[in-house]
C-alpha angles and dihedrals in degrees: 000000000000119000126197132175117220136206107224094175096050126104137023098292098036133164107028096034096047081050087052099051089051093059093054093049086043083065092039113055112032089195093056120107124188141211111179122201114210147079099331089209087061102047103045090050090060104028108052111223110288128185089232108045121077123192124214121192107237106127083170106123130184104224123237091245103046107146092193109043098155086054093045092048094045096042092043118041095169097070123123086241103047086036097058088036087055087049083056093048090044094052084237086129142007111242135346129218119204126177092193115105131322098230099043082045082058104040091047087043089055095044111036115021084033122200126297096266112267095024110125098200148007119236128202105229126196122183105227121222130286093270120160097000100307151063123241140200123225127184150226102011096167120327087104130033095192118023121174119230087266090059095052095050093058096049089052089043080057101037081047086051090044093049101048093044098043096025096039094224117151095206119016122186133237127205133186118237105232137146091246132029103228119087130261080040117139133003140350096268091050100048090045086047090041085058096045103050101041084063095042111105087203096069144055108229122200098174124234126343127193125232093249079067096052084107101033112039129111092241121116092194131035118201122200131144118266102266088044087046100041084054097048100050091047089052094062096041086056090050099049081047099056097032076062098057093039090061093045089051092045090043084053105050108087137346086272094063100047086044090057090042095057090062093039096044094101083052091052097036081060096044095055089046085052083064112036116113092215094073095070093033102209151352112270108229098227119206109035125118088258139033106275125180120184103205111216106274098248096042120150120213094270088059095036081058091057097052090046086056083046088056102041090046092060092047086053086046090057085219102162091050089052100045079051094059098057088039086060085046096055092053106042073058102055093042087057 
């Protein structure tokens, strides 16, 4: 069995929809086990007794909008989001899901769940949509601001490990975000991770890729450091976006158009599916002592669900005990 703590007061929509999206995980996956932390009154109104769900009492909340999350979660241990992270830190569970804010996610994952040891830094990990037949994994978006080529290295030896437990690819294949394709291209940590990852054995390594390939390379990973990352994510968010708006304005434009648009609506209604966040449900946080997924703030139950299955697959994957392994390798290396 798979258990997985769950943060009920946590998103936009919190706490039904979080309670709704751990119904419908509840039908879907027979080996997963819940403890949902939140106000228990809550809880047990909307989700009928079940033998694997346990409730803990714990209505604290930290707000969406929280402008000092380190200070609120040190202040305020009681809250949903520090309490299933505790259970996380405790082994009391696998994994924990939380759709509350990223950098409160991060800052509770740092201090209280703490890094796999030996693991110089965490990395925020979305899972980008299903272009050109396949999905792909890009980090840091956002966990870091500045990493070192060292740092870099160890995020793309656990996406490879994700990839190949959860994805079941036997070789996945890393490439490094740059603006050209040849080497010695950009900056000094480029060129320095460049370097290191072409010579690791634990990787696949494709070379640079430029940002116009994000959607149609072979990789099945893109490294970048977490301010690279962060812009490069909400840029294509602001494209799909606007590629959206612009549609709806053309479609609407004269009898021609929403002629055309009745025989291409199933392509559209794809398309928009392709998209959608809620697809892939939330961004993994590599690199912490426990599975953790942060679920996109607004999500709804049926994308709550999906970052719950993100979470249980890595657990399956026995990701974290295999990214520990080559940790311990690394360093029986370095201390010979």
């Amino acid at each position: 069995m798979v258990k997985l703590a769950i943060d009920i007061m946590g998103g936009d929509f919190a706490p039904l929809a979080i309670i709704d999206g751990v119904k419908l995980a509840l039908n879907q996956f027979d080996d997963l086990e819940f403890v949902l932390f939140g106000d228990e009154e809550i809880i047990k109104k909307h989700l009928p007794s079940h033998p694997r769900v346990v409730v803990v009492h714990a209505p604290d909340k930290i707000d969406m909008g929280e402008k000092d999350p380190i200070g609120e979660i040190r202040r305020n241990r009681n809250t949903s989001l520090v309490k299933a992270f505790q259970a996380v830190k405790n082994k009391e569970v696998d994994g924990a899901v939380t759709a509350g804010p990223t950098q409160g996610t991060i800052a509770a994952a740092h201090l209280i769940i703490r890094r796999i040891p030996g693991m110089k830094r965490v990395a925020l990990c979305p899972i980008l949509p299903n272009l050109g037949g396949k999905h792909r994994l890009l980090l840091d978006v956002g966990a870091n601001l500045e990493l070192r080529s060292e740092h870099l290295l160890q995020i793309a030896q656990y996406a490879s490990i994700f990839i190949k437990e959860v994805w079941n690819i036997d070789k996945p294949i890393v490439g490094l975000m740059n603006i050209g394709t040849e080497p010695g291209k950009g900056r000094e940590l480029e060129r320095e991770t460049f370097d290191i990852l072409q010579k690791d054995e634990n990787i696949t390594f494709a070379g640079n890729i430029e940002g116009k390939e994000i959607f149609s390379t072979s990789c099945d990973i893109l490294i970048t450091d977490g301010f690279t990352g962060n812009m490069i994510m909400k840029t294509s968010e602001g494209v799909a976006k606007a590629v959206g708006v612009f549609l709806k304005q053309e479609i609407k434009k004269n009898l021609r158009s929403k002629l055309g648009y009745l025989f291409l609506k199933p392509v559209f209604k794809n398309f928009k599916k392709i998209l959608s966040p809620d697809e892939v449900g939330g961004a993994h946080l590599f690199g912490v002592d426990g599975v953790v997924v942060k679920a996109h703030g607004s999500s709804d139950a049926y994308a709550f669900s999906n970052a719950i299955k993100q979470a249980r697959n890595a657990v399956v994957g026995k990701v974290i005990e295999k990214m520990k392994k080559i940790i311990g390798e690394q360093n029986e290396v370095i201390s010979e």
